[in-house]
C-alpha positions as CSV (number, residue, x, y, z in Angstrom):
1,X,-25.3,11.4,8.2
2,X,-26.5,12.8,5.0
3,X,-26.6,11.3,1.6
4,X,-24.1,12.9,-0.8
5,X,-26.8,12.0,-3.5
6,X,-29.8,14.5,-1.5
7,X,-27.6,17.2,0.3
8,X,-30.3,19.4,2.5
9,X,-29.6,22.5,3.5
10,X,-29.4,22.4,6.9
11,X,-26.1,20.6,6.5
12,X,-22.8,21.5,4.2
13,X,-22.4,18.3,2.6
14,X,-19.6,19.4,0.3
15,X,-17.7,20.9,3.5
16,X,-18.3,17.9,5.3
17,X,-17.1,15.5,3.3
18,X,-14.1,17.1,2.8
19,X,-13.4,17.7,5.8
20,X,-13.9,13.9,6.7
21,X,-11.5,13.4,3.4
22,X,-8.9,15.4,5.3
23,X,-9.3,13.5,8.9
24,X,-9.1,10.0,6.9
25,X,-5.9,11.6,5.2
26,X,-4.5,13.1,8.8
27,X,-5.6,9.2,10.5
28,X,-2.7,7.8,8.1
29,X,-0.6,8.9,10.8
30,X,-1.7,7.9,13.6
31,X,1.0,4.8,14.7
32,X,3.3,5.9,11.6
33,X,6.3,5.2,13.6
34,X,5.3,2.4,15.1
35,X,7.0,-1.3,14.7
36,X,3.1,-2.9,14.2
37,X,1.8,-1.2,10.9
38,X,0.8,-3.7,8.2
39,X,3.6,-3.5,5.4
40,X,5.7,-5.3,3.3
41,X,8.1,-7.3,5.5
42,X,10.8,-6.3,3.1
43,X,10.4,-3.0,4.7
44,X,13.2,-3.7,7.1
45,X,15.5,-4.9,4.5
46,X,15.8,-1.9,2.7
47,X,16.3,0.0,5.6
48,X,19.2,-2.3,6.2
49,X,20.5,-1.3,2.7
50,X,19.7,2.4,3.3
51,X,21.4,2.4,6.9
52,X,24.6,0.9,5.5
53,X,25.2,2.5,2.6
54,X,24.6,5.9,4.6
55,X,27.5,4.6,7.2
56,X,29.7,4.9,4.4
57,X,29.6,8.6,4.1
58,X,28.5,7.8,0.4
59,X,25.4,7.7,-2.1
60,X,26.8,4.6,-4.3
61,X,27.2,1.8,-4.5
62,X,24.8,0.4,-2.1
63,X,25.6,-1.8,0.9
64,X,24.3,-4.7,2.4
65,X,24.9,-7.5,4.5
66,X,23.7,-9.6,2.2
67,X,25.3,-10.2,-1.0
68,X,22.0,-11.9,-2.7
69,X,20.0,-8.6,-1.5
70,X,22.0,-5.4,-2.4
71,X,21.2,-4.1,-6.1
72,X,17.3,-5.2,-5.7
73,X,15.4,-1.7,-6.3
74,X,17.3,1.4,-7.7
75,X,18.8,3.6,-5.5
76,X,16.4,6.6,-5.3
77,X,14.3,4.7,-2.4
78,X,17.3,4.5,-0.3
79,X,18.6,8.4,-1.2
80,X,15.0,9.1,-0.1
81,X,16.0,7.2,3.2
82,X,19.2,8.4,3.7
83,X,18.3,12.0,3.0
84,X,15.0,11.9,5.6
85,X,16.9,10.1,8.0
86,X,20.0,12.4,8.2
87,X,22.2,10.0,6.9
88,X,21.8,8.2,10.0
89,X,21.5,11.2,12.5
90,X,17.4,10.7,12.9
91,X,17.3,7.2,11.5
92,X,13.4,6.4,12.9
93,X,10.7,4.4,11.0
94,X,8.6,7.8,11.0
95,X,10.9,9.7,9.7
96,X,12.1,7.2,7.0
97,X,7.8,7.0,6.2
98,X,7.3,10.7,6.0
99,X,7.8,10.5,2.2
100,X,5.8,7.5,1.6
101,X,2.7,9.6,3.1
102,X,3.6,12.9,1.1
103,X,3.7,10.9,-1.8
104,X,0.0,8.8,-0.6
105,X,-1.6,12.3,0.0
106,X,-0.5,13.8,-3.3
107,X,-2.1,10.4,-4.9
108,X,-5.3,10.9,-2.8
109,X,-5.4,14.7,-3.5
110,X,-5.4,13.6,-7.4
111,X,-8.1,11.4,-7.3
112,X,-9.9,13.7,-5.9
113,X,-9.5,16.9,-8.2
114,X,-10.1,14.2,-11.3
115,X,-13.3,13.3,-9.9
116,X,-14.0,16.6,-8.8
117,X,-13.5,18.0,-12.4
118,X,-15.7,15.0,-14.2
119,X,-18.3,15.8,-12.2
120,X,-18.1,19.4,-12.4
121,X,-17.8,19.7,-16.2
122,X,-19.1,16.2,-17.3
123,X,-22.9,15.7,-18.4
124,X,-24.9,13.6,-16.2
125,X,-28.1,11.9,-17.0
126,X,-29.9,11.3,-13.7
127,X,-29.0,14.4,-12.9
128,X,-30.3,16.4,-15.8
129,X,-33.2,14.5,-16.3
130,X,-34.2,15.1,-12.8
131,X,-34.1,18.9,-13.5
132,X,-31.4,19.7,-10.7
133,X,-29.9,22.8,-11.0
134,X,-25.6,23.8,-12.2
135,X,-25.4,24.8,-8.3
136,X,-26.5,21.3,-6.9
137,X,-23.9,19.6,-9.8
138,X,-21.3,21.9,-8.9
139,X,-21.4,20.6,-4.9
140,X,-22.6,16.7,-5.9
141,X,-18.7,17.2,-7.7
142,X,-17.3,18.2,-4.3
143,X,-18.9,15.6,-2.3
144,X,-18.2,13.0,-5.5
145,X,-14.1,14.0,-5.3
146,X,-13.9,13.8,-1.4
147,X,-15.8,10.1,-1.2
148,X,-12.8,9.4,-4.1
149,X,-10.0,10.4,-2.1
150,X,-11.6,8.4,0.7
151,X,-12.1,5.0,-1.2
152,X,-8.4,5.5,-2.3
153,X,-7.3,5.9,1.2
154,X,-9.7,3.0,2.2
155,X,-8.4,0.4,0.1
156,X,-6.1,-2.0,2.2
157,X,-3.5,-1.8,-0.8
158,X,-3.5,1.9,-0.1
159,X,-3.0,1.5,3.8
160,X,-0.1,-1.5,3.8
161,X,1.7,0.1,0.8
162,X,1.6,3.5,0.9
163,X,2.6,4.3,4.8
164,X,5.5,2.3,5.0
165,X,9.3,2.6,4.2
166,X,9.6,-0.1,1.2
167,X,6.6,1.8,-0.1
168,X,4.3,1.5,-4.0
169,X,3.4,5.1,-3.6
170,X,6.2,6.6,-4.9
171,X,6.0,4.8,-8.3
172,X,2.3,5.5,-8.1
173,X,2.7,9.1,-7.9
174,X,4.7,9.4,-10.6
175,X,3.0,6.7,-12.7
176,X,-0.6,7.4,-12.2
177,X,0.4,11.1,-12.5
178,X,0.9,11.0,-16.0
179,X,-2.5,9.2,-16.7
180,X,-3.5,12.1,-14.4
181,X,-2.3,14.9,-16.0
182,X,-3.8,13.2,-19.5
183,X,-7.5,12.5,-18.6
184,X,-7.2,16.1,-17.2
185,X,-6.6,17.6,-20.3
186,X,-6.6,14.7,-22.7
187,X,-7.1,17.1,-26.1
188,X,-4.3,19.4,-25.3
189,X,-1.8,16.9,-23.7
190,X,-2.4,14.0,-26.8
191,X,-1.8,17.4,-29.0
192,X,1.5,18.4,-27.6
193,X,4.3,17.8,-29.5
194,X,7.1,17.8,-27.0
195,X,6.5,19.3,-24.3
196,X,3.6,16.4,-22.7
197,X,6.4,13.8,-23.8
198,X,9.2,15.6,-22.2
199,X,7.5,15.7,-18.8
200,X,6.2,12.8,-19.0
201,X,9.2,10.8,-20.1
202,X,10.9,12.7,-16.7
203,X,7.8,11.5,-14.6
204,X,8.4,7.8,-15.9
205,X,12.1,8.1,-15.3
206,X,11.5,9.2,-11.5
207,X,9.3,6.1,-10.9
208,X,11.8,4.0,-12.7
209,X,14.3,5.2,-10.6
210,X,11.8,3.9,-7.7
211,X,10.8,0.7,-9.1
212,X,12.4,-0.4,-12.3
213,X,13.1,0.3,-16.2
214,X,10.1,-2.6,-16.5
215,X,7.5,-0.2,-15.7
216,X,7.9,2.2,-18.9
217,X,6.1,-1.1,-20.7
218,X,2.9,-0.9,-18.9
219,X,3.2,3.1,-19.4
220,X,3.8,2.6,-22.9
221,X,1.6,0.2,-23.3
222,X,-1.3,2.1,-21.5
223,X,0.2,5.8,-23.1
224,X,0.0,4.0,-26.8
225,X,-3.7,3.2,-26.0
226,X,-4.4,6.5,-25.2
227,X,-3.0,7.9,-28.3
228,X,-4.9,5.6,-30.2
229,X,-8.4,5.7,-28.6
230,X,-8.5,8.6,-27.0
231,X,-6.4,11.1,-29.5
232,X,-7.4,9.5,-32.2
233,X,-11.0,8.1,-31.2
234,X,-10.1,4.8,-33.0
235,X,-10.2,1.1,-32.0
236,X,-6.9,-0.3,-31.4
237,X,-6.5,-2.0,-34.3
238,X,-7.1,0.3,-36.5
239,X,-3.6,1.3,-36.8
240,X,-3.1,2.7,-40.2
241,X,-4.7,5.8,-40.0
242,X,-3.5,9.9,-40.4
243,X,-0.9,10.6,-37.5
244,X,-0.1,6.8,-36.3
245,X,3.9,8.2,-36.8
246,X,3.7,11.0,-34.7
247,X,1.8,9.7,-32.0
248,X,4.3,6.6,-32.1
249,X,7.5,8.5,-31.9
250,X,5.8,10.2,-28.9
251,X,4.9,7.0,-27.0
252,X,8.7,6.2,-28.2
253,X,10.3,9.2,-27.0
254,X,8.6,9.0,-23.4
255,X,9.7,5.7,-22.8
256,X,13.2,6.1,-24.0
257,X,13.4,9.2,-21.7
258,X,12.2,7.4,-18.8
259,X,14.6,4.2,-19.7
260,X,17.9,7.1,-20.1
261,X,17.2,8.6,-16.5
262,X,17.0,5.3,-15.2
263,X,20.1,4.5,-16.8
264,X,21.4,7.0,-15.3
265,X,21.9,4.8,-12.3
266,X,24.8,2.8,-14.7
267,X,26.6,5.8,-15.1
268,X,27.4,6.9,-11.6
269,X,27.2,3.8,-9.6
270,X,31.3,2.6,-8.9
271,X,30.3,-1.0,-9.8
272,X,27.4,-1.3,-12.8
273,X,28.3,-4.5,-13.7
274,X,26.8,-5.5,-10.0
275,X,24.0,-3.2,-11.2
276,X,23.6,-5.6,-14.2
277,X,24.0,-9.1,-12.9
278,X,22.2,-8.0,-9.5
279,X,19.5,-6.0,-10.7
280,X,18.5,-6.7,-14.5
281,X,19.4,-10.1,-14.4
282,X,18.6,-11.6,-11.3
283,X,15.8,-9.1,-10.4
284,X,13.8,-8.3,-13.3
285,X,14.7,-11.3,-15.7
286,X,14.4,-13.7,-13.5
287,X,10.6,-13.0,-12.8
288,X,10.3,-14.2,-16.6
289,X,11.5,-17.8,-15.8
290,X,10.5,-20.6,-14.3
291,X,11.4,-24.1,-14.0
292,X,7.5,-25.5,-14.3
293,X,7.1,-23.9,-17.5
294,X,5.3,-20.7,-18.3
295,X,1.7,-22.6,-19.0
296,X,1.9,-24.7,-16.0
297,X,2.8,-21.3,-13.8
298,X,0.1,-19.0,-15.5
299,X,-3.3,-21.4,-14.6
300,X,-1.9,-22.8,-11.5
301,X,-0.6,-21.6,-7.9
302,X,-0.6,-18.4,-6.2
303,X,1.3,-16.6,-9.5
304,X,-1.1,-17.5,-11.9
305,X,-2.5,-15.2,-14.0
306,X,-5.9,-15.4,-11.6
307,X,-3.9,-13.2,-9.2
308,X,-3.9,-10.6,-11.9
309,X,-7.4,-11.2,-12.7
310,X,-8.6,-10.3,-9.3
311,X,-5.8,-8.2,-8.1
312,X,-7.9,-4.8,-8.1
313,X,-10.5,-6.5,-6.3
314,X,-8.4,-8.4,-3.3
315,X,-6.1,-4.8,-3.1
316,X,-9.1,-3.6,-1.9
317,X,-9.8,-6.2,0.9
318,X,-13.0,-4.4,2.9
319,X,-13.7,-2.9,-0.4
320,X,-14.3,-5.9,-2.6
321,X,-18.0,-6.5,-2.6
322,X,-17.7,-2.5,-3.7
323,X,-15.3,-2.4,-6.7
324,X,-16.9,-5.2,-7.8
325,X,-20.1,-3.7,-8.0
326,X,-18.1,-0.4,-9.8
327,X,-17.0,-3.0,-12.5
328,X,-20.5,-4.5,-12.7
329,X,-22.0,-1.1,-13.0
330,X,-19.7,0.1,-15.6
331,X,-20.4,-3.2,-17.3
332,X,-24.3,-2.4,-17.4
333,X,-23.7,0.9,-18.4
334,X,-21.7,0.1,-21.6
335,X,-24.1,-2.7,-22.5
336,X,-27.3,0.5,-22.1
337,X,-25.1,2.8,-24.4
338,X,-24.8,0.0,-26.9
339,X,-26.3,1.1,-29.9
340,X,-27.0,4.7,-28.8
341,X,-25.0,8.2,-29.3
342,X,-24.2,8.0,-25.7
343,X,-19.6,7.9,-25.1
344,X,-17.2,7.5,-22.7
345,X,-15.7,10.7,-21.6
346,X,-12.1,10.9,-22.4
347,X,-11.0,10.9,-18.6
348,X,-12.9,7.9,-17.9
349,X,-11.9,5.8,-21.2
350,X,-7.9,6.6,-19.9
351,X,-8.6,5.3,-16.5
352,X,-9.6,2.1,-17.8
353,X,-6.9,2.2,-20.6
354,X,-4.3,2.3,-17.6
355,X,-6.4,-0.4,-15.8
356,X,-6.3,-2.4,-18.6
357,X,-2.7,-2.1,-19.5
358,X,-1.1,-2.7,-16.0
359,X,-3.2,-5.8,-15.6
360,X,-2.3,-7.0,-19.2
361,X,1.3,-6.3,-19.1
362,X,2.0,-7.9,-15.3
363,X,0.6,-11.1,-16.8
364,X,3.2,-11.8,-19.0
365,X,5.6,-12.7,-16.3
366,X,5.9,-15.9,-14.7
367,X,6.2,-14.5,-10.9
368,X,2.7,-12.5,-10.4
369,X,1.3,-10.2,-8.0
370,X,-1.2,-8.0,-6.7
371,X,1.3,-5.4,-5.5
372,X,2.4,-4.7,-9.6
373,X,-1.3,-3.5,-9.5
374,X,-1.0,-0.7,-7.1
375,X,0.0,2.2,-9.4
376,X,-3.7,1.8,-11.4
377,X,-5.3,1.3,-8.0
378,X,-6.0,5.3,-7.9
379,X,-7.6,4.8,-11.0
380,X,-10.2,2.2,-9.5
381,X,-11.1,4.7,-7.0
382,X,-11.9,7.1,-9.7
383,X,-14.1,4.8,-11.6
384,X,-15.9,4.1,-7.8
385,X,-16.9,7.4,-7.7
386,X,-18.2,7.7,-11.3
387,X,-20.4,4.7,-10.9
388,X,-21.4,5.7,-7.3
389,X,-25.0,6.4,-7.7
390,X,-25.3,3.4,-10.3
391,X,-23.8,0.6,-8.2
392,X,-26.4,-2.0,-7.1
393,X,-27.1,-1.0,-3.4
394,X,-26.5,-4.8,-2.6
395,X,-22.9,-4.4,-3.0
396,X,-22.8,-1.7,-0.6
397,X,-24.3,-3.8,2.0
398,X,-21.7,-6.9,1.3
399,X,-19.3,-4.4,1.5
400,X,-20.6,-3.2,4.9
401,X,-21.0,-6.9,6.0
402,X,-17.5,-7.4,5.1
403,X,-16.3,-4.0,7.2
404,X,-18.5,-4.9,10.1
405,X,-16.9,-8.3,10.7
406,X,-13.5,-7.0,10.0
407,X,-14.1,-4.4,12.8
408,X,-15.3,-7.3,14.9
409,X,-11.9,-9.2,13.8
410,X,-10.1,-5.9,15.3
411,X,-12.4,-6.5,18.6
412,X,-10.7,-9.9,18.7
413,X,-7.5,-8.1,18.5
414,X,-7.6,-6.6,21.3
415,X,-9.9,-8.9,23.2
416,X,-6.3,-11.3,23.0
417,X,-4.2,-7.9,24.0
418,X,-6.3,-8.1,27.6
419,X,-6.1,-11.2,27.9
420,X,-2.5,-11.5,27.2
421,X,-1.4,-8.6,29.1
422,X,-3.8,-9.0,31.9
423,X,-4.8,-4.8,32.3
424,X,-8.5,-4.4,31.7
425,X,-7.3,-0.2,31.4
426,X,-5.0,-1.5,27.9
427,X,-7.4,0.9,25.6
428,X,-9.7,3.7,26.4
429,X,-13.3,3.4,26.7
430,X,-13.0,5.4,23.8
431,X,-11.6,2.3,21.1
432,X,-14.3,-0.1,22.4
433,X,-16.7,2.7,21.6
434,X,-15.5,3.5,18.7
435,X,-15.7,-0.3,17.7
436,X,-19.7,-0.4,19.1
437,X,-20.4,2.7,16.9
438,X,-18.8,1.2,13.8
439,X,-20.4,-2.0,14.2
440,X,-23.9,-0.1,14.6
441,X,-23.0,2.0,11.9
442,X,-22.5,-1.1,9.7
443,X,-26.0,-2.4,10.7
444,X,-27.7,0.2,10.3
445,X,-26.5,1.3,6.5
446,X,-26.8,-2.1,5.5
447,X,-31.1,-1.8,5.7
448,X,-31.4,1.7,5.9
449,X,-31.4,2.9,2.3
450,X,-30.2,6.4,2.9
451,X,-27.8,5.4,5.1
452,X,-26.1,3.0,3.1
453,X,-24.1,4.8,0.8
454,X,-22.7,7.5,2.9
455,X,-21.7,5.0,5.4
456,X,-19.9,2.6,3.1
457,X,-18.0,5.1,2.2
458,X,-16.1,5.5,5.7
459,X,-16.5,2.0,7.2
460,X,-13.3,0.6,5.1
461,X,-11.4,2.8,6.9
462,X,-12.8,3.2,10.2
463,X,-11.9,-0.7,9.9
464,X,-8.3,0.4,9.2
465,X,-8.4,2.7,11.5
466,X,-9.4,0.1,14.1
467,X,-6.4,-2.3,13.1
468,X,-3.7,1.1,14.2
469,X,-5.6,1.7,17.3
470,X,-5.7,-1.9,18.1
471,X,-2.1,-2.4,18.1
472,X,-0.9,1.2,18.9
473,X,-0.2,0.2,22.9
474,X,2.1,-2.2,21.6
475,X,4.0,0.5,19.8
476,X,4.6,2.2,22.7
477,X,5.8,1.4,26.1
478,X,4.8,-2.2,26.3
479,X,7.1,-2.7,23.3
480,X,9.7,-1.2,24.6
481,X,12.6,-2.0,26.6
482,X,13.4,0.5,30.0
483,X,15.8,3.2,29.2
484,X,18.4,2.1,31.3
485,X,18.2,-1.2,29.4
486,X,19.0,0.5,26.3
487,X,21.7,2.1,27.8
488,X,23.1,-1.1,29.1
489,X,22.9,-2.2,25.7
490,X,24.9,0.8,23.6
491,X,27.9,-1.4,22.0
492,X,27.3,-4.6,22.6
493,X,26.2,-8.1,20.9
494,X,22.9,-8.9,21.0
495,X,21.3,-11.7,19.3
496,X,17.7,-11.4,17.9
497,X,15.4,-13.5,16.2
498,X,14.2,-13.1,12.8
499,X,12.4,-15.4,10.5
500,X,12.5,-13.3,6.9
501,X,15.1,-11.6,5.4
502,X,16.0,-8.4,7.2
503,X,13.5,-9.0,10.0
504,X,16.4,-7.9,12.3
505,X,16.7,-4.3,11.3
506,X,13.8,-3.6,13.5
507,X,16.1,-4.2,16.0
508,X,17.6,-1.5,14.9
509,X,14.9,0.8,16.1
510,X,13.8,-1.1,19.2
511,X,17.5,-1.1,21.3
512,X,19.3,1.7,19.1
513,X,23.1,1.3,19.6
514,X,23.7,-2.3,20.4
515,X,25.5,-4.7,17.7
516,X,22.9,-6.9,16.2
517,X,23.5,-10.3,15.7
518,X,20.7,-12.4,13.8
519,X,19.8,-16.0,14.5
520,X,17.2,-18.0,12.2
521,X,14.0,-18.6,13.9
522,X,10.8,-19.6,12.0
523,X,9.4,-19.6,15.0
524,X,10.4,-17.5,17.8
525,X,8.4,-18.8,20.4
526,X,9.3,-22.2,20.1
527,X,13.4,-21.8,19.6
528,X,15.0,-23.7,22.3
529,X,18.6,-23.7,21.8
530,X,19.5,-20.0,24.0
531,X,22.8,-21.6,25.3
532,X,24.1,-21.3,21.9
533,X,23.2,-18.0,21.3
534,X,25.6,-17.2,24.3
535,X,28.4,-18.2,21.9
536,X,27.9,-15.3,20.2
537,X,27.0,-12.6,22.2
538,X,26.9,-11.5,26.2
539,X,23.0,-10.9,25.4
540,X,19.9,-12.0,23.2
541,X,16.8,-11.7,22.6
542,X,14.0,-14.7,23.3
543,X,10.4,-14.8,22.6
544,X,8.1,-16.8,24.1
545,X,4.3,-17.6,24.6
546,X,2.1,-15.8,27.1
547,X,3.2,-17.6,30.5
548,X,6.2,-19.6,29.3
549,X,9.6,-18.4,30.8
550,X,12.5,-17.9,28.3
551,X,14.8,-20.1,29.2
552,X,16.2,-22.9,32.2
553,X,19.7,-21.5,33.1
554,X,19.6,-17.7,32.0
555,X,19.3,-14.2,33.8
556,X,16.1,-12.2,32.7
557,X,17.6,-8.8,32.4
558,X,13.8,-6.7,30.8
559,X,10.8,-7.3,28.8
560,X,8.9,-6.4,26.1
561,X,5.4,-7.5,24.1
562,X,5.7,-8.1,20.5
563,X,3.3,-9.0,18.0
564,X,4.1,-12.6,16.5
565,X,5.2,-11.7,12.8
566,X,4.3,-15.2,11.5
567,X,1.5,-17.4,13.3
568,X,2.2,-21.1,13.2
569,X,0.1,-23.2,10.8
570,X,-0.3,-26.2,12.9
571,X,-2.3,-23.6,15.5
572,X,-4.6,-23.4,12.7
573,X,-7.0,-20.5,12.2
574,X,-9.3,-21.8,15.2
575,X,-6.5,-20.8,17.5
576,X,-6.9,-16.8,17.3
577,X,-10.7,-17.1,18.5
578,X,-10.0,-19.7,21.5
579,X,-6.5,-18.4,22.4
580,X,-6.1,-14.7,21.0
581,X,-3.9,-13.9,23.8
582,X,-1.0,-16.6,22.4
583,X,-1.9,-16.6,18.7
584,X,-1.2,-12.6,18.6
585,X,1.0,-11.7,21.1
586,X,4.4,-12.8,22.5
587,X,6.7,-11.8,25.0
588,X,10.3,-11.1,24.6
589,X,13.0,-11.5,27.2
590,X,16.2,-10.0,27.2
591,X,18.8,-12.4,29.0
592,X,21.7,-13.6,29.7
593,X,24.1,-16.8,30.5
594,X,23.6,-16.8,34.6
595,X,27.3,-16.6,35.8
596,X,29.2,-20.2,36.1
């Protein structure tokens, strides 16, 4: 593999790294439609909300079985559902995640022109004062913009949140496109005089319309900063200065643009004063109170403001020891300029203007976490990339250290699938090769200096990557009940387990067609009580540790492997390296009452 800082010319660096931008790009799809990816568990619930409110033939007001969970995101990520799915007709998980991906590769494919284009047209030191020629900058940019889009795609944040249903990538998209569009043109765009706030008061109103009217704050906020320091190339105090008015009734007019198309959702939805009390009240204002008191919440617990303070670095899970090196290295950096002529470009100060803002903003509210960091999360990759070549190599071999024992984690994974399932032929030769090769690859970058760089920038997702192919059997036919089972099943009451809200739409999926009915079970494989889920339905649906049968006086009809949504804490951690086989895996029976 060749260094993207020494390109030879025996190999096309630029081509190749983007076309192993593209492959990690295309391997976002491999187990798409699958009932094992990592996501939000809320996922299923808003499918639930999506599914109903398509039954009813209508696009408002939105339906739910629950009436605590109805009016909780605005309605354009269940049009987007209803609309994929055919209003029912093709209602599958791949199809409702097809637009989470568009909008994940249109993310990636922006980090990587911005990158691209500061590298192409920005001055750089090293470079110049090593006497390399405009051709040589002109490919480092290439390589630079791929190993971007790559990071992006890499980070774990990326992966869990931008595949799935219930998805941050839409609000990203539109979000992050905005800071986008101004660090590509920052002169012209600060410039305009309506037509920049237009759009971008349209852009902010789409992502509203995915997330909430909150988010035009953190825009605002991060917008106003950009006017400031960037247009005007001031400090942010230094308010009363030549043009302040203007630029202020800009920031104002975007954000009351993006606020009326999201209140646009009041206009046409049968029942806004649901809309009110559901959504604005109990949604957004509630994440501004708490009963222990706004101090006591904010230095304490998993909502206190630390979560904020390390959010970019834990989105990026394999990454970590990496972006915290890119913060380091942009640290140093500013502390060498100090005192010199030497700036920040433009592009680069609005990437950290919108880090900075979204952070600041999300720590005003009592309920914190590292999901309202996602839409600057493209921005981290970008700054990655800047500080590439200046990033302590040390931090690339933590980060490899981390990405080689995550891949041996996904070795675990499917050492418990084998064991569990008891067929040595569960995975190709071809996934524990691809697992030796990672783990090799790992070792080798972390103490061969030219290797290091390069390989760090593919081992976060060949970990990911790892994590799909390690559950993918599970997905298919060993999750799945016989056809003539589903069959048996069209019309009639089953009962399910689930142990989060919504956990039974995926039912939903799994036997198409039959009537689910929900029973609480925090843990599955311990419920006990099947002869009272006979009261309820002909049918249901038990799960059970490897080698335990479902039940004394029932009829086992099929079954199915699952991967256990919630591990018990009295197993402790211990558990998934002496018994991976029952801290993973579970099996599910289908049965019913044996006849009297």
């Amino acid at each position: 593999m060749t260094s993207p800082e020494k390109p030879t010319s025996r190999l096309p660096a630029p081509t190749l790294w983007i076309v192993l931008a593209v492959l990690v790009a295309l391997g976002y799809l491999f187990g798409l439609g699958g009932d094992h990816i990592p996501r939000n568990g809320d996922e299923l619930v808003y499918a639930h909300i999506s599914r109903l409110t398509a039954a009813t033939g209508h696009w408002l007001p939105l339906v739910s079985s629950y009436d605590f969970m109805r009016n909780t995101k605005p309605p354009l990520l269940f049009w987007q559902a209803m609309v994929v799915g055919g209003w029912g007709d093709h209602w599958t998980l791949l199809n409702l995640r097809l637009p989470s991906l568009a909008y994940t590769w249109g993310i990636a494919l922006m980090v990587g022109l911005l990158t691209w284009k500061l590298f192409r047209s920005e001055t750089n030191p090293s470079m110049l004062s090593s006497g390399v020629s405009a051709e040589h900058r002109q490919r480092h940019a290439k390589v630079m913009g791929a190993i971007a889009a790559i990071v992006y795609l890499s980070f774990f944040s990326t992966y869990r949140y931008g595949r799935p249903y219930l998805t941050s990538a839409a609000e990203t998209f539109w979000l992050f496109g905005v800071f986008f569009a101004v660090a590509w043109s920052p002169a012209k765009l600060l410039a305009s005089r309506w037509k920049f706030p237009l759009l971008a008061g349209i852009a902010i109103g789409i992502g509203c319309l995915y997330k909430s009217f909150a988010m035009v704050v953190p825009v605002g906020f991060g917008l106003a900063l950009c006017y400031q320091m960037v247009g005007a190339k001031l400090a942010p105090w230094k308010i009363f200065r030549r043009g302040i008015v203007p630029d202020a009734v800009k920031v104002a007019a975007i954000c009351l643009i993006g606020l009326g198309i999201f209140g646009l959702w009041f206009v046409i939805d049968p029942q806004p004063g649901e809309v009110w009390r559901e959504f604005v009240v109990g949604e957004n204002a509630g994440k501004m109170n708490s009963s222990r008191g706004y101090f006591q919440t904010a230095f304490s617990g998993s909502s206190g403001i630390l979560t904020i303070l390390t959010g970019y670095f834990s989105n990026a899970l394999f990454l970590l020891p990496l972006s915290v090196g890119g913060f380091w290295a942009a640290w140093r950096s500013y502390r060498q300029r100090a005192g010199t002529a030497q700036t920040l470009s433009a592009a680069e100060k609005v990437m950290w203007l919108w880090l900075l803002a979204l952070a600041l903003v999300f720590m005003l509210p009592t309920q914190r976490s590292t999901r309202y960091l996602i839409p600057a999360m493209p921005a981290l990759a970008v700054v990655i990339a800047l500080y590439w070549e200046r990033i302590g190599r040390i931090w690339f071999s933590l980060t490899l250290l981390v990405c080689l024992i995550g891949t041996l984690a996904m070795g675990l994974i499917g050492y418990g699938a084998l064991r569990a399932t008891q067929n040595s032929g569960l995975y190709s030769p071809l996934y524990w090769l691809f697992l030796a090769a990672t783990v090799l690859a790992c070792g080798v970058g972390m103490f061969k200096k030219e290797w290091t760089r390069p390989v760090t920038a593919l081992a976060g997702f060949a970990v990911l990557f790892a994590l799909a192919w390690a559950t993918n059997p599970f997905n298919g036919e060993l999750g799945r009940f016989r056809a003539d089972t589903n069959a048996r099943l069209l019309g009639q009451a089953v009962s399910v387990p689930s142990n989060f809200n919504g956990h039974f739409e995926r039912y939903e999926f799994i036997i198409p067609g039959a009537k689910i009915v929900p029973y609480y079970a925090e843990q599955p494989v311990d419920y006990q009580d099947v002869d009272a889920l006979f009261k309820t339905s002909r049918y249901a649906l038990v799960q059970r540790r490897v080698g335990q049968p479902p039940c004394a006086q029932c009829r086992i009809l099929d079954e199915r492997w699952d991967l256990r949504s919630r591990q018990d804490e009295k197993d402790g951690t211990m558990a998934a390296f002496k018994t991976p086989e029952t801290y993973w895996y579970a099996k599910e029976y289908l049965v019913e009452r044996l006849a009297p």
